[in-house]
N, C-alpha and C positions, 0 to 999 in steps of 0.2 A: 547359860542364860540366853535367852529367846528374846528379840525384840519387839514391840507390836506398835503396830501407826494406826491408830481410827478416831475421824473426827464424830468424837461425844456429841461436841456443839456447833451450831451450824455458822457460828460465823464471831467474828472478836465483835467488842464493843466500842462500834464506832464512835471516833470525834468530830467535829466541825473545820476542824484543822486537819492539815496533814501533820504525820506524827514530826517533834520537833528532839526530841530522844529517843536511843537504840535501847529502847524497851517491848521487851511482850504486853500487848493489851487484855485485858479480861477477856475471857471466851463467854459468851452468851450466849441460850435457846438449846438449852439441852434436850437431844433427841435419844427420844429412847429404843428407837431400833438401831440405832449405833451403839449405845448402850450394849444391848444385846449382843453385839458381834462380838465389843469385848469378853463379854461374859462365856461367849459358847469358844473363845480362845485360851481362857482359862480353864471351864471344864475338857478340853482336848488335851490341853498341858497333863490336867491331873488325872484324867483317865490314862494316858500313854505312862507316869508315873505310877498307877496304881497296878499296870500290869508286870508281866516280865519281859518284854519288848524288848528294853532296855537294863541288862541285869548290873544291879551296881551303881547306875546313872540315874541322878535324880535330872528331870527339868525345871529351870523358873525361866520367869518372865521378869519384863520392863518394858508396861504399857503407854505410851503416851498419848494424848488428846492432841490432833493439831487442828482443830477448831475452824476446817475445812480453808485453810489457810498454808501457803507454800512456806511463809518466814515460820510459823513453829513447827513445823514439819523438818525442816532444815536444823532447828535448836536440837529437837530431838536424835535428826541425826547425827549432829555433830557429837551427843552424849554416848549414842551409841560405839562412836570409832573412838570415842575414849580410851587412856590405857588401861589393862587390865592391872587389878590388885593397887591401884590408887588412891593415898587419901584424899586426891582433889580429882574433879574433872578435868584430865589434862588431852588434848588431841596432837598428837606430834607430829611435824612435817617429815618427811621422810620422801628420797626420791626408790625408794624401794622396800615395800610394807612385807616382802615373802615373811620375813620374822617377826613383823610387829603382833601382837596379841591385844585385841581389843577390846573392851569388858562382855562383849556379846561375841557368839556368833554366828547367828542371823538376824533374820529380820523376816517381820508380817506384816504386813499389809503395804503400801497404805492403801485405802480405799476407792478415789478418785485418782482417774490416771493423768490430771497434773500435776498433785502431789507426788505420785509415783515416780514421776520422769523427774521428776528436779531431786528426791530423794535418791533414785540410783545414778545418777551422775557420780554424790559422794562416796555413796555406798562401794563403787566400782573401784574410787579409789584403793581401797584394801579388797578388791572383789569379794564382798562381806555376802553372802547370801541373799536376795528379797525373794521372797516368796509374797506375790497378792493374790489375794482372795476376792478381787472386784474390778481391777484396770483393766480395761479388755480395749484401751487404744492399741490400733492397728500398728503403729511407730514400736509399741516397745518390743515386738519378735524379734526387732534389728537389733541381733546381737554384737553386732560393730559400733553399737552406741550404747548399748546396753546389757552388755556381757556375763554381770551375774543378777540380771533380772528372769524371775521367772514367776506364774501365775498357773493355777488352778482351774482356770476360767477360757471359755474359747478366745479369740479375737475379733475387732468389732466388724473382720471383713467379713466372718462366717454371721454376725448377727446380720449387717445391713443385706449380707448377699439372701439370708432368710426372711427379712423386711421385703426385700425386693422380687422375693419369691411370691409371699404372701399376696403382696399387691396384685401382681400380674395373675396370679390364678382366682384371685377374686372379682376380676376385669374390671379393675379401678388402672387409669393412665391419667389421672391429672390430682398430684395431690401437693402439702406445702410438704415443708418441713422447720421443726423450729430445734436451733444448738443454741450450746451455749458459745463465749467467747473464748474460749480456752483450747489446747493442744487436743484437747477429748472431742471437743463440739466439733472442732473446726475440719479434724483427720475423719470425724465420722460421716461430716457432711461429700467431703468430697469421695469418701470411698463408698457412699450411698451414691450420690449422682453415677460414678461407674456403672453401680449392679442396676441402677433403674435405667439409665441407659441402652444395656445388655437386654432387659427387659420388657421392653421400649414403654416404658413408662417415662412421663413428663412430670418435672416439677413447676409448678404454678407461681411458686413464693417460698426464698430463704429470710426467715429471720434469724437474729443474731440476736440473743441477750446478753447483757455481762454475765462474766462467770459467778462473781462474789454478792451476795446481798450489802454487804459493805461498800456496792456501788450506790452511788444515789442516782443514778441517773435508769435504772431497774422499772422503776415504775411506769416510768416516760415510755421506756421500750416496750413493757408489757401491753402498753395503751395502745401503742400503734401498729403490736402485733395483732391485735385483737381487730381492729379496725381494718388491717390487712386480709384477716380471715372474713370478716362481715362482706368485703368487697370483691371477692373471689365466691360469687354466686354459688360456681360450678363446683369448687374446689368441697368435698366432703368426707376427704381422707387424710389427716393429718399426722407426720410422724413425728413425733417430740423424744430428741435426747438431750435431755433437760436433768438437771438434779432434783433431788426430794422438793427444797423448798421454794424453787421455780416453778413447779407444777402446779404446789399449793397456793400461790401467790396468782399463777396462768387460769386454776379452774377456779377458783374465787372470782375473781371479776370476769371469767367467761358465762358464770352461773348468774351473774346481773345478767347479761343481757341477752340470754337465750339462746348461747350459742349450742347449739347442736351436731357433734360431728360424729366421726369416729377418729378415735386419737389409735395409733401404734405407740404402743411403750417398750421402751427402751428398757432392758436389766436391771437400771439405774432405781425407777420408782415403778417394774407393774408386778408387785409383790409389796409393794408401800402401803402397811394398814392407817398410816396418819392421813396418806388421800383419801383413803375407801371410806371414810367416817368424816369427809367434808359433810356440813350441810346440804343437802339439797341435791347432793354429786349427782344421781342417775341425772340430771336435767340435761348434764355433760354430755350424753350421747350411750356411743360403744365405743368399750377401751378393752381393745386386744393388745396382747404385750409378750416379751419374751423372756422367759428366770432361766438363772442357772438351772439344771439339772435337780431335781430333787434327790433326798438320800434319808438314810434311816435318822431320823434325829430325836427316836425315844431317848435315849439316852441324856440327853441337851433339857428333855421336859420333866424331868426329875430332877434333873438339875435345878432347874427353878425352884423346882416343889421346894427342897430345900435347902435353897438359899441362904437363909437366915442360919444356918449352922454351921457357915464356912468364916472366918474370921473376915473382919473388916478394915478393921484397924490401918491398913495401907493400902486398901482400896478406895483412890478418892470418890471416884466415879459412882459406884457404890452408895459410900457415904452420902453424897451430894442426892443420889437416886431418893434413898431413905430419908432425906431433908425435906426433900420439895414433895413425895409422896404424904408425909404427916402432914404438909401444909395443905394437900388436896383431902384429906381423907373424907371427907363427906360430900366428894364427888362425884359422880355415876361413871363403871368404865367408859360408859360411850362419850362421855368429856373429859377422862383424864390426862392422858393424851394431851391437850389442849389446855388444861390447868398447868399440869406441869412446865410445859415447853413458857407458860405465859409467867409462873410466878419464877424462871429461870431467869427470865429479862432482869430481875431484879435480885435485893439483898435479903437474904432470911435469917432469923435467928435460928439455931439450934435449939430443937428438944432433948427430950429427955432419953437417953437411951431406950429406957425401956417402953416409954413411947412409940418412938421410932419403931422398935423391934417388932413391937403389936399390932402397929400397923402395916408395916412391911410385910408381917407372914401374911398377912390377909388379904392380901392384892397379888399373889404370885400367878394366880391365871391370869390376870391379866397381863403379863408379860410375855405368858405364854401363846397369846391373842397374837400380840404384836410381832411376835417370831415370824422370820423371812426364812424358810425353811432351805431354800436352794445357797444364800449367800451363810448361814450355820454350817451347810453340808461343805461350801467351798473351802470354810475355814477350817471345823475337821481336816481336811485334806490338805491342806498346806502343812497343818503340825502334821499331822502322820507323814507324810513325804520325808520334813526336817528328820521324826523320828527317828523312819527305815535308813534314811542315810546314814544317820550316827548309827545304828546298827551295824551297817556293815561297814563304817569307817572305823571303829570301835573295835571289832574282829581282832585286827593285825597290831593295836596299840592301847595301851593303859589308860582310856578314857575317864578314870580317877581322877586324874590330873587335870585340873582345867588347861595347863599347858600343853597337852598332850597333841593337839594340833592347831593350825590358823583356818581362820574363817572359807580360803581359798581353796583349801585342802578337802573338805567340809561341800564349797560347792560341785567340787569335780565329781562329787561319787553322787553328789543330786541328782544331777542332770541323766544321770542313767538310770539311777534307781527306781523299780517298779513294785509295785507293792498290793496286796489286795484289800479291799474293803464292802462287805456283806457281799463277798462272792467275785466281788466285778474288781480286774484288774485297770490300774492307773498307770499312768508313767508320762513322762515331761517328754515332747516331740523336740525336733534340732532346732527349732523357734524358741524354745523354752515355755510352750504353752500346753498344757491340758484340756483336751478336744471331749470335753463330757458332753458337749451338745444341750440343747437346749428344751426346755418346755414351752410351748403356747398355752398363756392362761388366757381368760375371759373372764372379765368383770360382770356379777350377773345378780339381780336383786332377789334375793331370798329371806321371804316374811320382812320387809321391811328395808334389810341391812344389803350391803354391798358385802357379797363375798367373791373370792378371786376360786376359780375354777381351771382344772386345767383340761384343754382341749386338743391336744395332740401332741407328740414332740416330734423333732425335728434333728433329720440324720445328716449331721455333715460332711461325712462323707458320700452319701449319695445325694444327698439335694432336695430331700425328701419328705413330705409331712407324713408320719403314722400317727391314722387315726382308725383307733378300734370302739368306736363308742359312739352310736347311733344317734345320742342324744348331741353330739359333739359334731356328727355329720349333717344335723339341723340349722344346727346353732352355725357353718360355714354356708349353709345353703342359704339363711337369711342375711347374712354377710353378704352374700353376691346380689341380694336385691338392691342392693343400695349402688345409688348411681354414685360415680364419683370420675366426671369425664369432662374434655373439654367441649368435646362433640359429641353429637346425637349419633349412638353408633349404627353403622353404617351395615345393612341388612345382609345375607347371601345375597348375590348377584350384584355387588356393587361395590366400590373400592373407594381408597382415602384420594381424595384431592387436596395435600398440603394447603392452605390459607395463609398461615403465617411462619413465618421462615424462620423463626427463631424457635417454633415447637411446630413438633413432627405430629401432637397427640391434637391440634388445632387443623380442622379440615372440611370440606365439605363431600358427601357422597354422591357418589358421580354413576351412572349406569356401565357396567361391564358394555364394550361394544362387542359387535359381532364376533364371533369365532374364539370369544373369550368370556372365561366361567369364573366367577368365586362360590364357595361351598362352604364360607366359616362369615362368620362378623369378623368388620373393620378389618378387612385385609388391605393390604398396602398397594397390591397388585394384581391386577387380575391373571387369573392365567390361561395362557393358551391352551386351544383344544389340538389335538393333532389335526392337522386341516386336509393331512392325506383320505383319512378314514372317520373323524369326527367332523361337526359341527356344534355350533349353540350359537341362538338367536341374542337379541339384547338384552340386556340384565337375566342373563341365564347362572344357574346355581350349581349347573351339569354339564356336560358336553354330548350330545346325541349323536348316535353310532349312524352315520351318512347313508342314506337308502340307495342300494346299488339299480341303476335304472338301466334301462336299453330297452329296442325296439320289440317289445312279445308281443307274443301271437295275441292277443286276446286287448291289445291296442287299437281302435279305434280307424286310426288312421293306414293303421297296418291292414286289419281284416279288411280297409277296401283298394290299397294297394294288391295284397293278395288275389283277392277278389277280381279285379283287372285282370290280373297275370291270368289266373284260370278260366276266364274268359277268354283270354287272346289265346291261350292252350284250345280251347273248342274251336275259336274261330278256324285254328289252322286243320283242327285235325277234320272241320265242314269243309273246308276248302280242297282237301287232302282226298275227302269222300267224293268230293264235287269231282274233281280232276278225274277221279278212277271209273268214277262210271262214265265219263266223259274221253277218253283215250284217246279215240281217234276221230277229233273233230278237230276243225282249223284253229281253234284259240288255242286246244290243250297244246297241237303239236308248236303251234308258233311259240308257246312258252319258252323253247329249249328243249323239249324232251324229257321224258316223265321222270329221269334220273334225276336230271337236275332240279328240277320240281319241288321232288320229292326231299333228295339235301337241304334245299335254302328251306323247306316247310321244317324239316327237323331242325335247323338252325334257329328257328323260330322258338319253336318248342324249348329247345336248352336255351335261350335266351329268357324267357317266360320264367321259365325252370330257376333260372340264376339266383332271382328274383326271392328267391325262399331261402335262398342264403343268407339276405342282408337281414332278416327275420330270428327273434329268438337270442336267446342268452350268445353273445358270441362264443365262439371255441376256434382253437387254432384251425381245426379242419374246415369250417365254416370260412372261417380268415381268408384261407386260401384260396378253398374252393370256388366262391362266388366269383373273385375278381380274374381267374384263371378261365373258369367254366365260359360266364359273358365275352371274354377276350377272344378264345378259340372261335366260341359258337359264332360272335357277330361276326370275326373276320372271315370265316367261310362261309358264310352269306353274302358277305360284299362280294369275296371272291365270285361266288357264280354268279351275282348277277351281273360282276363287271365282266365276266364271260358272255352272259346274255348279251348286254350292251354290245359288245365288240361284235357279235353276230347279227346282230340289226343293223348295223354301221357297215358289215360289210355284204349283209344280203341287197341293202336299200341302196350301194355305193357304185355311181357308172364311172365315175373318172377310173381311168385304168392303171394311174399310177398308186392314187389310193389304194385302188382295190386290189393292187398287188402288193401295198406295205399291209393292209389287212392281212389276205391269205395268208401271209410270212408269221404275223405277228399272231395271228387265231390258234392257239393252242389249246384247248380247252383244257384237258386233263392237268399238264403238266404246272399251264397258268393256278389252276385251283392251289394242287400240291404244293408250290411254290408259297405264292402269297400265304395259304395257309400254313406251311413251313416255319416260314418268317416268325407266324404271329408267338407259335409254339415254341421258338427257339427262343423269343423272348420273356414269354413266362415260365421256358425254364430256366434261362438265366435268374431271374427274379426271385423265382422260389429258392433259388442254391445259395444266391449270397444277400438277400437280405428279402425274406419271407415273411408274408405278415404275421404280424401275430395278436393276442389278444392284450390290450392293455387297458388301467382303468382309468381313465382322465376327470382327477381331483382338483381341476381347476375351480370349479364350480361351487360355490358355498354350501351348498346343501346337501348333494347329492352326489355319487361316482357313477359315471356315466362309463359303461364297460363298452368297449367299441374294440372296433380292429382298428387295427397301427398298419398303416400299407407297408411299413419295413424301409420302401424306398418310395420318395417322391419321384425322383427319374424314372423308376421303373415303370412306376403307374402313369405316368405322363406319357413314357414310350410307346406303352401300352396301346393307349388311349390314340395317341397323334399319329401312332401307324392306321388304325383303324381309318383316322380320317385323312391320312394321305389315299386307300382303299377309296374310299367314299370320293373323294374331290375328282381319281382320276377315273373311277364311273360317272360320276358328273358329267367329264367333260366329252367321254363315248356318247352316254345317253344324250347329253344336248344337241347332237351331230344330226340324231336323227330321233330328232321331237318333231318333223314332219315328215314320218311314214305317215302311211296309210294306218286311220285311225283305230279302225275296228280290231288290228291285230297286231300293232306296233306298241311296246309298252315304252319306249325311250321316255316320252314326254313324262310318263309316272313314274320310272325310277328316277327322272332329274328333279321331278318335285317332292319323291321320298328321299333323296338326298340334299333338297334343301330344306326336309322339315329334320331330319338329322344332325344337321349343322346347326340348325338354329338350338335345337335343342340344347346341342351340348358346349356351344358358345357360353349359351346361358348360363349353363351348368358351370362352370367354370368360377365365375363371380359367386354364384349364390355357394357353391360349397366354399369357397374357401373361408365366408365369413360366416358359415352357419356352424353351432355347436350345440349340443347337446343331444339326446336320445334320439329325434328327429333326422341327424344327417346322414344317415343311412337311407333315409324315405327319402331323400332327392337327390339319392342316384338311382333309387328304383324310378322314380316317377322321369329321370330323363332315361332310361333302359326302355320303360315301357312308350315315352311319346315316342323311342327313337322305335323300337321296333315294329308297333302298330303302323307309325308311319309308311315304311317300308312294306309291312303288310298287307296293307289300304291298298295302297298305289300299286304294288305289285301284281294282287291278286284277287282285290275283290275287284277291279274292275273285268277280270277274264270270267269270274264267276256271275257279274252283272251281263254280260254278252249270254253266258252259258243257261243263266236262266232265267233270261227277263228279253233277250232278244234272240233266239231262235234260229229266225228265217238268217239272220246274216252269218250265223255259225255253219254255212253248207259251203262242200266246194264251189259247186257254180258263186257262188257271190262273195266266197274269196277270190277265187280267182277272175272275177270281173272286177274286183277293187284293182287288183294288184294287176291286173292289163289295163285301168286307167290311170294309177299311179305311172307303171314305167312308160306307158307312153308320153304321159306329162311330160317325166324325167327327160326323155328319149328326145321329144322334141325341144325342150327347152337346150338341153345339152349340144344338139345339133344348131341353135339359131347361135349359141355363143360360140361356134365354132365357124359360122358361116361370116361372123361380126370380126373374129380373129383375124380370118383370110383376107378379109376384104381390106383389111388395114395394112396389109401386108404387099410391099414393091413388087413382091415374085410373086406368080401366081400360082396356087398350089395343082398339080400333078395329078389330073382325076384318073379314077381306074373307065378302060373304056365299056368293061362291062358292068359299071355300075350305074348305069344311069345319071351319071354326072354328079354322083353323091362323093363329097370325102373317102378314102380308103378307110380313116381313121375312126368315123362313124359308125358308132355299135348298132345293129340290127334291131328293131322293135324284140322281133319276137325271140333276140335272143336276153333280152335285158327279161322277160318275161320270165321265161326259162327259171335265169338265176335268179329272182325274188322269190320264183314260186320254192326253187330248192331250196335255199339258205333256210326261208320260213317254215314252211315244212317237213323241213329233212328227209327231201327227196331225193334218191340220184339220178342225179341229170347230167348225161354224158356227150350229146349230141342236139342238133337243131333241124328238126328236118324241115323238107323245102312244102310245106304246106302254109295255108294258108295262117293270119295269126293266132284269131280268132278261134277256129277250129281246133287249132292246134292245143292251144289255150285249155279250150272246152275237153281237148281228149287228156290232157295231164287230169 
């Protein structure tokens, strides 16, 4: 014997009182797709019977009605823990059932999973088998609460987590949701809020209905659920897991007053032909929904066919069916449905059998209208499960016997049992649930009628909608048109600004800033671009790849930098021409000598030269080269002229002690080598341990500015501040003697090309440390080129201004009549502070007798002569002879 629990009728028949005796009340509002379940658990009973499945073993049943009610559901199962082979209904206490035998053993259904959890509580007691075909609360997998419960059916966490799928790929985030008040409603709602969570979908609004229409206070809810949806503008996604005649009762008065949504249905009702044949129902909106698993259930519709051939006699249900159908019979299917359930309310007399009978065969399609094809295929599968078990529990024992085993015995070999049906294998998981997954129907008006369609199914173990059906990939495409948000979603390039702190889907859209991209709608966060190598401006949807920039050639500012340079390259190499055809005249030789000349011009030149380094894509060798090339070149420049310097200082110098720290200190060669020595020991030091090199500076928002990295700040500082230790101490030679004689004394211009040197690079100092970008290369060319020209200027264009713009004063005679009234100046000024000396002096100085009464110590006119005309000209001059000054003068 087999048990079955399904509520016929929807609800007892309520009083005004609460009950004041422990009695069952009449069940009223017979539903005839419950109906049906019964009926497709009898056809499964008697097809498993009509086969050899079972050889030797007949099945029956004992079906009760619990009238969607927990207290007859409870009566029922108290009959079923019944003893076995009793002439009364007796249930025995017992604190250990292993041997009790109880007139079943098992059990089906019940249908609603609050009936289910209060019927396996009992059931547990003798761990009696339940097998449902419909409970899919998440609570009953807890096998520590519920140890010989098992179901057919997924769990409500794989439905809400595919609710919650659906939503989010449909880019709806703000929708209601309405339960009922019971262990079903209440476990569904909160394992929804998780998966929409996960999701990140928001819920707008939970309502709560009672569970039982035998509440009175149902209407009141329904009213202010409905008022709840009107007032939630935004809200156009509503999920209801609701019972059958919740929904009927929800879309009736939502079809007064225009409510328009899209509802998600729940297992419960979106496979319910009694909604789809509301009045008016399309007004409802879109009602997408999830069914069991569909399955072959020809079998089930011949079943109906003929119906009327299987006895009745003990089937109330049945009976009552063929009552209330004679009483409709001249009603149109599209209203029977609603005749029935309406003259159910009340008391009918019985016809005539054969009445009955005539009209009964006459309506069996219409039963077969009403067929929920996934919750048929569930229950199929619960009896064949029951079957295969006995099958192989049967194997090892005399299953003749109704003694032959206890109900507990029975579920141990369930729960492993695996079994096939049209191909596809089943079996109960360590939850005790059956993962057949589910179908996506859509409610969809054809010629007139609501029919339920189905539009994809859904894998749970991957997460996944398959959809093979074009027409089905339309039908999800006008699905996503429909807004169903709190906010206005928010574009690429732009992210959520929470609003309201209690929903995350409440916000306003704010612009990506700088250096941050979104590329999807309603992102939460914008994202960074790599800021080494990208960019992206404001409300950017991308990140752009940063344009590598530096000083090229074919820059503006560069080709007249450049430009410069190869100018000041002519200047020297006109200068260089000038000097050569010019050899031997007083400017060229007062220079120094054509050697020297000739270096500080070449030092020119690689200075100029340098210049083209700081130009162009950098590269290590460029790195190096430029700020090594300028370092050598300018310091052996300074060098000779601070050799020059020292040679005017001491060709133009009568004090004799000077002029013998001169001679000592005039080394011309060695001084070069040296200073220049120096300069090369320090840029090789520079290059060995911290060499420049190329780097790209991503400071910059937009752009990578590829520059040289000097390696070392010291280095290039050392560099640099030797140079102008060079420069300060020809400064202070050249200022010694900024009054030679003008025409052929350069002192006065190298002290003013070392003060436009200084300035320059003073300067220099400040503006580079705070300048950046592609440019800071250009202002070290441009203080390279004032400091060089400077020096240039000063050093050389004025000998080439003598050379060829004044002529007559380029000849010996009028060198050497400057330079015989320079040292006589000299000569006598040097002699009156000598004479100024003595005279302040106690003793009186010692004259020689043959000199005329002049000082011993007094240099000779014409030998001061002598030595200006040598130093400057690089004459040798060995001797003084006793000739007149003049003359003498005249003969050099």
């Amino acid at each position: 014997m087999i048990g079955g629990l399904f509520a016929i009728h929807e609800k007892m028949l309520s009083s005004k009182d609460y009950p004041r005796r422990p009695e069952i009340q009449k069940c009223v509002g017979f539903e005839i797709a419950m109906f049906l379940q019964t009926l497709a658990m009898i056809h499964s009973i008697e097809t498993i019977n009509n086969s050899t499945l079972l050889s030797g073993v007949k099945l029956g049943y004992e079906i009760y009605d619990t009238c969607t009610e927990v207290t007859v559901a409870m009566a029922a199962a108290l009959r079923f823990l019944s003893k076995f082979n009793c002439s009364r209904e007796i249930v025995e206490v017992k604190c250990n059932y292993s041997s009790y035998m109880p007139r079943v053993k098992a059990v089906i259904g019940a249908g609603y999973s609050e009936i289910s959890m209060a019927v396996s509580r009992i059931l547990s007691l003798q761990l009696m088998p339940q097998v449902s075909y419909e409970s899919t609360a998440e609570i009953l997998s807890d096998k520590i609460r519920f140890p010989s419960f098992l179901r057919t059916v997924p769990s409500d966490f794989y439905q809400t987590k595919a609710m919650a799928h659906l939503i989010q790929k449909s880019g709806w985030n703000w929708i209601g949701i309405i339960t009922t008040d019971d262990d079903y409603g209440r476990l569904a709602l909160s394992t929804f809020v998780l998966q929409t969570m996960a999701n990140n979908v928001c819920i707008a609004f939970k309502e709560v209905l009672p569970a039982f229409l035998s509440d009175n206070t149902i209407e009141i809810r329904i009213n202010q659920t409905l008022e709840k949806i009107i007032a939630e503008a935004h809200v156009n996604v509503i999920v209801v897991f609701l019972r059958q005649f919740h929904v009927i009762s929800l879309f009736s008065k939502a079809i007064e007053r225009n409510i328009n949504k899209v509802w998600i249905a729940s297992d419960n009702w979106s496979t319910a032909i009694k909604i789809t044949t509301i009045p008016n129902i399309k007004k409802i909106g879109k009602v997408v929904g999830f069914a069991f698993r569909k399955g072959n259930v020809s079998s089930f519709q011949s079943f109906l066919q003929n119906l009327h051939m299987f006895p009745k006699d003990h089937n109330k249900p049945l009976n009552e069916y063929a009552m209330l159908l004679s009483a409709c019979a001249y009603v149109k299917d599209s209203d029977l449905s609603q005749c029935i359930f309406n003259h159910s309310q009340g008391t009918l007399a019985y016809k005539a059998n054969k009445d009955i009978d005539r009209n009964f065969s006459l309506r069996n399609d219409f039963l077969w209208d009403y067929t929920e094809p996934g919750l048929v295929h569930s229950i199929q599968l619960a009896v064949f499960a029951l079957a295969y078990a006995l099958r192989d529990l049967c194997q090892a024992r005399d299953c003749k016997n109704p003694n032959a085993f206890q109900p507990w015995e029975l579920l141990d070999v369930l729960k492993n049992v695996t079994f096939a049906d049209e191909g596809k294998s089943f079996h109960f998981d360590a939850h005790g649930d059956m993962n057949t997954g589910y179908d996506v129907v859509f409610w969809k008006e054809v010629n007139g009628h609501m029919t339920i369609t189905k539009m994809a199914q859904y894998n749970l173990k991957n997460d996944v909608f398959i959809i093979t059906d074009q027409e089905t990939k339309n039908e999800f495409r006008n699905l996503k048109q429909i807004q169903s948000k709190c906010s206005k979603e928010c574009s690429p390039g732009q992210m959520k600004k929470t609003t309201r702190s209690q929903h995350t889907c409440c916000y306003e859209c704010v612009n990506c800033p700088e250096n941050h991209y979104s590329n999807q709608t309603d992102m939460d966060h914008c994202l960074l671009c790599n800021n080494k190598t990208h960019w992206a401006p404001v409300k950017s949807t991308t990140c752009f790849e940063k344009e590598v920039e530096y000083l090229s050639w074919n820059d503006a500012l560069a080709v007249l930098l450049l430009a410069l340079s190869l100018l000041g390259i002519v200047f020297v190499l006109a200068v260089g021409i000038i000097f050569t055809r010019n050899l031997n005249t007083p400017v060229v030789k007062s220079s120094g000598g054509l050697m020297v000349c000739y270096v500080i011009l070449l030092c020119h030149v690689l200075t100029f030269a340098s210049t083209g380094f700081f130009v162009g894509e950098p590269q290590d060798f460029t790195c190096k080269t430029r700020q090594m090339l300028f370092g050598v070149s300018f310091a052996l420049c300074i060098s000779c002229i601070l050799t020059k310097s020292l040679k005017i200082l001491l060709a133009f110098s009568f004090d004799p002690k000077l002029q013998n720290f001169l001679k000592c200190l005039y080394k011309p060669i060695p001084i070069i080598f040296t200073c220049t020595g120096i300069q090369v020991a320090i840029c090789t030091l520079w290059l060995i341990f911290a060499a420049p090199t190329v780097e790209g500076n991503v400071s910059l928002p937009r752009v990578i500015i590829l520059e040289c990295e000097e390696g070392s700040i010291l280095a290039f500082g050392t560099m640099l501040g030797y140079i102008a230790i060079l420069a300060f101490i020809c400064f202070l030679f050249a200022f010694k003697g900024r009054k030679l004689p003008e025409n052929y004394n350069e002192a006065k211009f190298i002290t003013f090309g070392m003060l436009i040197y200084f300035i320059a690079w003073i300067t220099f100092i400040p503006v580079y440390a705070t300048t950046s970008g592609k440019y800071l290369p250009a202002v070290e060319i441009i203080v390279i080129l004032i400091s060089n020209y400077g020096i240039l200027c000063c050093t050389f264009f004025p000998k080439c201004y003598v050379i060829l713009c004044k002529q007559e004063t380029n000849t010996k005679s009028a060198f050497l009549q400057t330079v015989y009234s320079y040292s006589s100046h000299s000569a006598g000024s040097l002699a009156m502070s000598h004479v100024s000396l003595d005279s302040t002096n106690s003793n009186s100085t010692a004259t020689n007798p043959g000199s005329g009464g002049k000082p011993a110590a007094w240099p000779k006119s014409k030998d001061l002569q002598m030595q200006a005309c040598a130093h400057i000209c690089n004459e040798n001059v060995t001797g003084a002879p006793k000739t007149r000054p003049r003359k003498r003068i005249s003969s050099i």
